[in-house]
N, C-alpha and C positions, 0 to 999 in steps of 0.2 A: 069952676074947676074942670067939668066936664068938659066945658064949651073951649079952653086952654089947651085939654090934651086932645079934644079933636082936629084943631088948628094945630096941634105939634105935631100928631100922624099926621097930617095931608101933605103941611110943608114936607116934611122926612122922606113921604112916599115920592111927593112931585121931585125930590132932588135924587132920589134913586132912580128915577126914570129919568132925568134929564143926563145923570152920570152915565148912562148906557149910552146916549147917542153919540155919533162922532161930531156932532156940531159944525158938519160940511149938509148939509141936508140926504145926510144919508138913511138910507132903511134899515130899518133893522135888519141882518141876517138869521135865517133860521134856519135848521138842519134837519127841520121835521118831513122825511122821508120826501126829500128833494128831487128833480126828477133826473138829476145828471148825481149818479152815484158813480162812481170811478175808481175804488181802491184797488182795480185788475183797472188793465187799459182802455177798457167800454166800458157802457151801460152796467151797471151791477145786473138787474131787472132783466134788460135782454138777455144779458147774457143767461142767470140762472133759470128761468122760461125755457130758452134756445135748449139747454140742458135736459132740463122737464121735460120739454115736448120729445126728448130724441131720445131718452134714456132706456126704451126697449131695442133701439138698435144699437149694434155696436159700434167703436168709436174706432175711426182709423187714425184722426187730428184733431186735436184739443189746441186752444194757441189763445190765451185768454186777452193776452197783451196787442196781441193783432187781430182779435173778433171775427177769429174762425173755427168753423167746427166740421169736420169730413166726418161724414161714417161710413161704414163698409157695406158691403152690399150685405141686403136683409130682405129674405124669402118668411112668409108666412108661413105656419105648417101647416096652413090648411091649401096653400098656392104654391108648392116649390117650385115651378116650373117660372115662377115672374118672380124680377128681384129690382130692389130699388136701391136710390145710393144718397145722398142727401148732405151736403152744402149749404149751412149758414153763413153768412156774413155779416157784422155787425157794425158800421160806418160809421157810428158818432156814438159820444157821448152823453146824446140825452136821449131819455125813452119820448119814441116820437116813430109812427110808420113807416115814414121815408130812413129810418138807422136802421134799417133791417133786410137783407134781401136771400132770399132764398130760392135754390136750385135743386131741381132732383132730375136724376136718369131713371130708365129705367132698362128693363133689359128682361128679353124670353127667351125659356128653352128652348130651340127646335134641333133636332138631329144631333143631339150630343153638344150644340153651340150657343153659345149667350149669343143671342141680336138684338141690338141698341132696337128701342121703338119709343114711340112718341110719349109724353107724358102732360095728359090735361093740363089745362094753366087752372083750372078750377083747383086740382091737387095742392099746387104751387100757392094759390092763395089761402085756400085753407087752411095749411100747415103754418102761412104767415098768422092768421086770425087767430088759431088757437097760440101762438107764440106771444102775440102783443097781448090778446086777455089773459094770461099767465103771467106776465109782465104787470100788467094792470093792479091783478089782484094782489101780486106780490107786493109792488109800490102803497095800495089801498092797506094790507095786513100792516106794516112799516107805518104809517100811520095812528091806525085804529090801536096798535098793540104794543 
């Protein structure tokens, strides 16, 4: 009798697994914290990271459906005299290094006048590293939780 109903679960289980497949040699799809999230125009990931990382400056341009973010120029109160301005871009839809590109100015006081001056490319990649590991983790949390 045992040995009946364990042959009737296995058949039962095997035809519920073979009911899920499309019977073209397709994979299963799954939705578990996939790396191309899209319900805005890009990245979910980059984008809410891009956010994270920016959210002590202020925003001039939000544009979620064309994966851009301007912010306004933003003086430390310990620096006011140096301000920076900062330009995300977000180019595709999967979280991936190259869907990401980021620009900053920056700009000094002297005599009363903002003058444009140069801005490390070290700055520039920095601010990418901490955007994709925000990304990262967020993708990893979507997962795990």
């Amino acid at each position: 009798m045992l040995r009946q109903f364990r042959s009737a679960s296995l058949i039962a289980l095997a035809a519920a697994m073979l009911a899920g497949c499309g019977g073209r040699n397709e994979r299963p799809k799954t939705d578990l914290a996939a790396s191309r999230v899209t319900t805005i125009g890009v990245n979910a990931y980059l984008w809410r990271a891009s956010l994270d990382a920016l959210s002590f400056m202020p925003m001039a341009q939000v544009d979620s459906n064309g994966g851009v973010i301007v912010t306004d120029w933003y003086s430390t109160p310990t620096n006011p005299s140096e301000r920076m301005k900062v330009t995300v871009t977000i180019i595709d839809q999967d979280l991936r290094a190259d869907a990401l590109r980021v620009a900053a100015s920056r700009q000094l006081l002297a005599n009363g006048q903002w003058i444009d001056a140069t801005v490390q490319a070290a700055t520039v990649q920095k601010l990418e590293d901490v955007i994709l590991a925000k990304a990262r983790d967020l993708r990893r949390s979507a997962i795990s939780g």
